[in-house]
Structures are given as C-alpha cells and as structure tokens.
N, C-alpha and C positions, 0 to 999 in steps of 0.2 A: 887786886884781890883775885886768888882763882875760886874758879865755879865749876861746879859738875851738873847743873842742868840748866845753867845759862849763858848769854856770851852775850859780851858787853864790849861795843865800842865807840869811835867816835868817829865823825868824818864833818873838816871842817867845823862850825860849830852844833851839829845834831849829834846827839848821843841814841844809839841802838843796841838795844835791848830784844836780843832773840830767847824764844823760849823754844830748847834747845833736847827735849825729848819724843825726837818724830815717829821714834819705834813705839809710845804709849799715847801715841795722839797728844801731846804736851799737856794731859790729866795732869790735875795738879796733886802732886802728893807732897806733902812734910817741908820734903829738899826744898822744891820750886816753890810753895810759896813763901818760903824762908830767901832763898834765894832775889826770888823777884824785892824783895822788898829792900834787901841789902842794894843792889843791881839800882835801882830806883835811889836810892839815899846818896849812895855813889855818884852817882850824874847831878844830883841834885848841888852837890854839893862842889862841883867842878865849875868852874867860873869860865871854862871855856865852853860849856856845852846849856845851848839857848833853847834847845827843844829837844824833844826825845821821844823818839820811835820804839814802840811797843810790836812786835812779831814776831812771828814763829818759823822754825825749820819744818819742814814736812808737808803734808796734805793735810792736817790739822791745826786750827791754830791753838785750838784748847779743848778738849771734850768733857771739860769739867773737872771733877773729881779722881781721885788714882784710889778707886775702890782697895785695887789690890794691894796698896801701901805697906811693905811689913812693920814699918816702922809706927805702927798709929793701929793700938788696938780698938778694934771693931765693938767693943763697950764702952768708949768714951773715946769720942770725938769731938774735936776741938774746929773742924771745920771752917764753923761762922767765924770764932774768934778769928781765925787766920784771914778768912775773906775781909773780915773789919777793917784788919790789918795793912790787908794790903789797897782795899779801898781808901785810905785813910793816907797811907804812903801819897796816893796820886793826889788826894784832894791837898794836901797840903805843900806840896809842890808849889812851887813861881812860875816853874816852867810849861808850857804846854803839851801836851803827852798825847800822841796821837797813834790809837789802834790800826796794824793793819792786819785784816783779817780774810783768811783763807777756810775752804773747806767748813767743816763743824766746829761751832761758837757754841756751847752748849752746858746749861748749868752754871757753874762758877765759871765757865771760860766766856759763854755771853755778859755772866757782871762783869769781866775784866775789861772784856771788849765796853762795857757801858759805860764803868769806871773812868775810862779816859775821860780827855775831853772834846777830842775830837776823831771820828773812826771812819778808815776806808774800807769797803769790803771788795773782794772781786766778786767775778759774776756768779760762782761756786760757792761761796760762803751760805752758811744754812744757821738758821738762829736758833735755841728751845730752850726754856727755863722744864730740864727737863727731871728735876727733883721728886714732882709730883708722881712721875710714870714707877718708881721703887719705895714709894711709901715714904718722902722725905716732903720738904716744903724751904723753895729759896731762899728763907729770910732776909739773907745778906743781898744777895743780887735782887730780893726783891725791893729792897730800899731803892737800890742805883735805877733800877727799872722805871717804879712809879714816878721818880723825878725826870725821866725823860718821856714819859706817854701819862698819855690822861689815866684814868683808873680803872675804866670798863674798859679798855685793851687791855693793860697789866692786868688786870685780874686773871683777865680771858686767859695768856698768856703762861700764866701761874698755874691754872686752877686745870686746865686739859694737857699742859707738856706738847703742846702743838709746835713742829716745825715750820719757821718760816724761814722764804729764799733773801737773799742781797735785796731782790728789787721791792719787795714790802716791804725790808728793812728800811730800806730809803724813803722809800712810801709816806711809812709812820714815823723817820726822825729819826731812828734809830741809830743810821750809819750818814753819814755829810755826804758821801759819792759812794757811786758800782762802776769798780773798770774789769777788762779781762781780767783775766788770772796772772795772765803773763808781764801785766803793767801796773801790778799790786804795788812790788817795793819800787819802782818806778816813781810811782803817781804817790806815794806817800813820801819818798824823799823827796819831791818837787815842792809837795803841803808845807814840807818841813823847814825846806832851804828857804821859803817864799816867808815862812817866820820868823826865821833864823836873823834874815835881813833887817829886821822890825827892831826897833827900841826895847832891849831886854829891860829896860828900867818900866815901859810900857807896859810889854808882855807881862811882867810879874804883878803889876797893879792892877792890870786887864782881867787877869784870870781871878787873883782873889777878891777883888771889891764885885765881879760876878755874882762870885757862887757864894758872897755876902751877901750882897743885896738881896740874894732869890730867897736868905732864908729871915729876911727882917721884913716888919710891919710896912707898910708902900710912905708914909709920910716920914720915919724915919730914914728909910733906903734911901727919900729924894735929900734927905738933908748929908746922910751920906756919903751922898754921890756927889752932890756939890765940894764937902771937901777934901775927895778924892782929887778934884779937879783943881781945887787952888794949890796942892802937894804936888802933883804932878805939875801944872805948869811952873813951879819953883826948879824944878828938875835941868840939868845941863843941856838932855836930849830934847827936850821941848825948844829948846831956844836954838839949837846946833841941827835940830827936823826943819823949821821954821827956815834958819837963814838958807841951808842947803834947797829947801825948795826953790826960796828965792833967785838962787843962785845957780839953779838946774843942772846942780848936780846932788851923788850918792852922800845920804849921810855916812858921817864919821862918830857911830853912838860911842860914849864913855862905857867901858868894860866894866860890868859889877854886878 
C-alpha cells in the first residue's frame, strides 16, 4: 500500500513503521493518524513480521497535534476519537510494538510514545501532556498515561503541561532505556531483533494475557493465568524451546 506520511518496512522479521513528516514535527493530522493505523494493521497482519518499530524521521518524533490541519475543521474535532483509534490499533496487536523516540514526545505524540508497549528514548527526547497549556485536556493520552504511572504524577503531569527530559522519563517508567541520540534506531532494532528471536507463539500470548490480566479482579487473573499456561505449554514451541535448550542449540519456532 502507498503512504504519504508514512513509511513502512521490513527487515528480517521487525517491521518499521516511520512517521514520516519532519517539516511539521510529525503533529499528527487526519492523513497520519489515518495512516498510522492502516501501517500498524498491515504488519500486523504479515506473518513474516514478529515485532515492530514505531519512529520518526526528523528532530521530532511527534509534537502532538497538526493544529493547522486543513482538512479537520476547527469546530468539530474528532481528535480523541482518532487517538482511541490508534491507541486501540497497538493494544490489539500479538506483536510487540516498541517506541523510539527523539527530540519532543508531546500531547498525543507522548500517548503514542505511551501507547506502545515498550519505548526507547535518546538523551534529547522531551515529554509533556501538553493539552492543558491551549485550553484543551488529554483525555485519550491521559487513559495510556495513568496506566503507566501512579495518579499523583499523571495528574501532575496533565494538570501543569510540564516538560519532562528522557532521564525522568526513565526515572518514572515511562520509557525502558535513554541512549545517545545517535544510537536511538540502533539500540531499538537490537530490543527488536533480541524479540524477534523469541517464540511468536509466546510473544503473542505474552503480550495479550498481560494487558489482560492488569485489567481483571487478581483471583480471577491467577485463574487466568494458569490456563494461559496449560495453552501454551500444548503449543509446538514450548516442546521445540525445551528440547533446543537441551540440546544447546538455536530454536527453530513454528511460523504463525
């Protein structure tokens, strides 16, 4: 499929996904978040591709919103809907999806950055839910927000449009590592290749009996979780992980 403000490829089995408007800070308008979520289904749906890289072209990786959008009149804005959208694209994914993030994260480009599920920032990267500073209020990024920080930081967070750097991000959980700037797509194709290797049959259980578990009652989740575990160990790759260890060599996982 072609795109006008993204670029989608593959290497080996990670799929990358650039967001691909460095002249507007990669603000998200109409196209892009249209875009992204097509870009995301597409991989998703590629049976060669076991994780996927989320990034930007430019000195930005998102600066939020593309106020000056023409296509999206300035009396009804569909915004959140789209943010749902595209938050909801990642959550339902098998695959794991992991941010790398440069420069200003900011607004809906911090949910995006949240959104993942796993995010590297270099040392440059700057965070701010920064809705509040023009009379607006994150809603959507601020669902993704509270589920990864406690609720007197996300508030904080929310309620002053305060910048923060890479290294608080990391601090509070935000982001999994801070490398240079220079070893951003680096250090996040290494995350990626280092998954890549992993039991897709795994990775895709991994990720949704997760973000299952976190949203059910704790004596259900353990019942849950148990028979996540009797599925999965019926699985090929449990039995083909197993003998290969024995065996001291590379697994060979079944593709699917």
């Amino acid at each position: 499929m072609a795109y006008e403000t993204i670029l989608v490829e593959k290497h080996n089995h990670v799929g990358i996904l650039t967001l691909n408007r460095p002249d507007k800070l990669n603000t998200l308008s109409v196209r892009l978040f249209e875009e992204i979520v097509l870009g995301l289904e597409d991989l998703e749906r590629d049976q060669e591709v076991h994780v996927v890289v989320v990034r930007a072209n430019g000195r930005a990786f998102c600066a939020g919103r593309d106020v000056s959008d023409p296509t999206e009149s300035p009396l009804e804005r569909h915004e959140h809907r789209r943010f749902a959208r595209l938050a909801a694209a990642i959550a339902k994914m098998g695959k794991p999806v992991i941010a790398a993030v440069q420069g200003p994260a900011t607004a809906g480009g911090f949910g995006l950055a949240l959104a993942c599920d796993l995010a590297i920032a270099s040392d440059d990267a700057r965070f701010g839910m920064t809705a509040i500073n023009v009379g607006l209020f994150g809603f959507g990024p601020a669902l993704v927000l509270s589920r990864s920080l406690g609720q007197k930081k996300a508030l904080e967070l929310l309620l002053t449009g305060d910048i923060i750097g890479a290294a608080e991000a990391e601090r509070l959980g935000l982001v999994n590592r801070v490398v240079p700037r220079e070893r951003l797509d680096e250090a996040a194709m290494e995350l990626a290749a280092g998954l890549a290797k992993k039991s897709p049959v795994a990775l895709r259980m991994g990720k949704r009996g997760f973000y299952t578990m976190a949203d059910m009652e704790y004596l259900k989740a353990l019942d849950y979780a148990e028979a996540l575990i009797s599925i999965l160990h019926s699985t090929e790759d449990v039995e083909e992980g197993i003998k290969a260890f024995l065996e001291k060599r590379e697994p060979v996982w079944k593709r699917r």
